[in-house]
N, C-alpha and C positions, 0 to 999 in steps of 0.2 A: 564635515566633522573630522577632527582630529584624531589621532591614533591615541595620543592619550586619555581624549573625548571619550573615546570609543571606552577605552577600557574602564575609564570611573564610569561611565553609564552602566556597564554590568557590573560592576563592581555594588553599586545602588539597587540592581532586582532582586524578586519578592524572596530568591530562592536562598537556601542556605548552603554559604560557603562556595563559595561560586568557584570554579576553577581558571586560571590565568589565560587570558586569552593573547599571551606569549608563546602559549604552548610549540613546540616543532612539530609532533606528532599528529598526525588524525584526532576529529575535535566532531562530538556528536551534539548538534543545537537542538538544545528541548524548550519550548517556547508557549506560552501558556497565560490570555489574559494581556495580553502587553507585556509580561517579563520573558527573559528570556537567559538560560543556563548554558555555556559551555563547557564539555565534558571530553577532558584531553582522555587518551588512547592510557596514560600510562597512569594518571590519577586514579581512573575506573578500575584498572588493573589492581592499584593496589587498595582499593576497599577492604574491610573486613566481611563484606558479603558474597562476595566474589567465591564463584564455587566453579569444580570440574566436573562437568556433565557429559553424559554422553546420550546421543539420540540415538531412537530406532527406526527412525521416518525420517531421512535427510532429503528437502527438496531441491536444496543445489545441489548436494553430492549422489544423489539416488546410494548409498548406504552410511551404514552409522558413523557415525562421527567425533571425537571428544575436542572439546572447548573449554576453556574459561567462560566463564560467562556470570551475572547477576540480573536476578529475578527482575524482572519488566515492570511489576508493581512495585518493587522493592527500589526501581531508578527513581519510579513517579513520587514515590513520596510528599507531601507536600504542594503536588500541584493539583491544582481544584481541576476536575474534571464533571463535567452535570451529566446526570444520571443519562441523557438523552445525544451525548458528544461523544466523538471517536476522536481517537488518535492515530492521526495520518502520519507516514510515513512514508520521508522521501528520499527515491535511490539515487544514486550518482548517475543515472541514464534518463530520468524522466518520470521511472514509473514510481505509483504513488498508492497505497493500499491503507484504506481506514479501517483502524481495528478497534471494535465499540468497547466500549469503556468496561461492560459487561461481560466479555470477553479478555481481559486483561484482570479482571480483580473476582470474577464469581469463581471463576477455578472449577466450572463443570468436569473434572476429568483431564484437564488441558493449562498447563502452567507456560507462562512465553517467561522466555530470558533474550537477553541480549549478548550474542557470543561478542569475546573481544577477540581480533588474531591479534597474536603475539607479534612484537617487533621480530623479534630474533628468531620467532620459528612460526614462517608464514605461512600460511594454507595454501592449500595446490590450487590450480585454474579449476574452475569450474569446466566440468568436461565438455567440450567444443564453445569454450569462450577461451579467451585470451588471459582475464584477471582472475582472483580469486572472488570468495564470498566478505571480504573483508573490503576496511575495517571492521564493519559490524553489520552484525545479521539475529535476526529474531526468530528463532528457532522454540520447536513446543517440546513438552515434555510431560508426560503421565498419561493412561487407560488411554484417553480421548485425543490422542494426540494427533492419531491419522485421522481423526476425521476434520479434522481445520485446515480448510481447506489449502492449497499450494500458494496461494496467491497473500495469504496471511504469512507465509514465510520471506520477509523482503529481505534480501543481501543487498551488500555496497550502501546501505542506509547512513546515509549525512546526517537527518535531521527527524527529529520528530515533534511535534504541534498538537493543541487539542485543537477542534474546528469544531464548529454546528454538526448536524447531521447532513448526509450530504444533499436530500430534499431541501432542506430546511435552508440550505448555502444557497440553493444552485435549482432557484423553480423549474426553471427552463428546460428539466431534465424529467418532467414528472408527466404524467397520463393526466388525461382530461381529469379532473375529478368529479364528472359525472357516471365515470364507468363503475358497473359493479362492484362490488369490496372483491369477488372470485375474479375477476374477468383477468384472463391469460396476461396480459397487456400492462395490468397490474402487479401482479403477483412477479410478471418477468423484469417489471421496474428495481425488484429488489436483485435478482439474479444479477443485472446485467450491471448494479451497482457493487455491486460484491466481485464479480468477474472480468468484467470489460473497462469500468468507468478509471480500473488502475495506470491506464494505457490510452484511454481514448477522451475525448471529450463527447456532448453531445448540446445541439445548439448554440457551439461554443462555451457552455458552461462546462468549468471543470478546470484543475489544475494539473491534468497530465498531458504527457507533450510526447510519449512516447510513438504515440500512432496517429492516426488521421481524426478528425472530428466525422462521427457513423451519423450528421445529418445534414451536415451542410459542406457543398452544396447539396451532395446528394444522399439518399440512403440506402446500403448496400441493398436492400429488398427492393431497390429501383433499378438495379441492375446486373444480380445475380440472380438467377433462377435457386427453387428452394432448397433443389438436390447441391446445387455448388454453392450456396450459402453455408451449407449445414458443411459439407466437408471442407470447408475454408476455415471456419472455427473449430474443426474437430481435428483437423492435420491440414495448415497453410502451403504447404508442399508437395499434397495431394495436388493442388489448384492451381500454382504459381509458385515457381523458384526465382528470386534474385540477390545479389550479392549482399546488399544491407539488413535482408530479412530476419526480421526481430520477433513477431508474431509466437508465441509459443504454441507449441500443440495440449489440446486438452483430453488427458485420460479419460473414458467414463468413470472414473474413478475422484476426479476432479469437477467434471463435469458431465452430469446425465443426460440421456437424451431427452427426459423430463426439462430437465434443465433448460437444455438448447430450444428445445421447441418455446419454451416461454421466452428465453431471450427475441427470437427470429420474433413474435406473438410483439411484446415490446418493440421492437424498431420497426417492425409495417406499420402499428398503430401511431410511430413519435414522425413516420413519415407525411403524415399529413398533420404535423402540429411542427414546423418549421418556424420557427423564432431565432434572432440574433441578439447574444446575451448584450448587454448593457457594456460603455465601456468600463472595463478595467476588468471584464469577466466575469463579474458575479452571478448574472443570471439574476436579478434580483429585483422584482418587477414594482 
């Protein structure tokens, strides 16, 4: 397809007023249904919704911070989202964090914006990374704000999509469904899609690319003992230092040792349900 191809093609989706996909600046893809919106850096800037916020919970910066930024639900506008779909979000390194739709429009306590960095006056590195949290980062605001969790705060964010539910995408990620509606193995299906599934695959289903696939070939409760399983996910650096390491540490504050123990519950049991997704990755039997 042509370049010009390209651009009457958006120029034709469902959304309104589409921004120029001439743009020079940083360009955020919202995608939804088969259409799809490009959202240059300096169009968003000049919205009339566009507001200066400032956070109390900053999870790139660990403190407050002020932004530009406009309301998350206030971007979506317009794009059909089902009451049962999240909106994934993906970073410029891999990782990919789905945030339920529920979560983005019921406003428990908890409002997401979408900061933009300024051309002209760029946000500092993230401290011991190299780049900033920019172009764009989805940061919370109001009462509830700390309690959502870190992993719902994605920087370096290119693009955002609505998708299935992530069961619902990607079987090959799910517990037997003959086990209990309580059983540990269950319940840590939801953890471990909330926390781990941003970064990792499992039975090759999944679209992050950040980390290793936790089942194939093998799974880490195949070859870490409980006690170095649990401090690998709780500080990676307790267990193994090396130059590329990406693995974030989880606060109990992020993450509880309730928490852990269902995730560890979750991959002993997906250890003996080894399946390889389908090709093209869906997982989708």
């Amino acid at each position: 397809m042509t370049a010009l191809a390209v651009a009457l093609a958006f120029s034709l989706v469902a959304f309104t007023t589409p921004t120029s996909v001439w743009a020079a600046g940083p360009t955020l893809t919202v995608s939804a249904d088969g259409a799809v919106r490009i959202f240059d850096r300096d169009a968003l800037l000049a919205r009339t919704d566009v507001v200066e916020i400032t956070t109390s919970r900053d999870v790139a910066y660990g403190s407050p911070r002020t932004y530009r930024a406009v309301a998350l639900a206030k971007l979506l506008e317009g794009v059909a989202i089902p009451p049962d779909a999240v909106v994934e979000a993906a970073s410029q390194d891999g990782f990919l964090t789905q945030l339920p739709r529920d979560l983005i429009y019921a406003n428990h306590g908890a409002i997401a914006y979408l900061a933009i960095e300024i051309a002209d006056a760029p946000w500092p590195p993230i401290p011991g990374k190299e780049k900033s949290a920019g172009p764009f980062y989805i940061v919370w605001l109001g009462d509830q704000a700390s309690s959502v969790p870190s992993m719902k705060w994605p920087y370096q964010v290119v693009s955002l999509s609505v998708q299935e539910a992530p069961a619902t995408r990607w079987p090959l990620l799910t517990v037997d469904p003959m086990l209990p509606a309580l059983h540990p193995a269950r319940v840590g299906q939801t953890v471990f899609v909330n926390k781990c599934f941003i970064c990792h695959k499992m039975n090759q289903a999944g679209s992050a690319s950040a980390g290793p696939d936790l089942n194939l070939p093998m799974n880490p409760t195949e070859y870490f003992t409980d006690a170095g399983l649990r401090a690998l996910i709780r500080d990676p650096r307790s267990v193994r230092v090396w130059p590329e390491q990406r693995m974030p540490s989880f606060a109990k504050e992020d993450l509880s040792d309730e928490e852990l123990g269902l995730i560890l519950a979750y991959l002993s049991h997906m250890a003996g349900r080894k399946s390889r997704a389908t090709e093209g990755g869906s997982g989708k039997r």
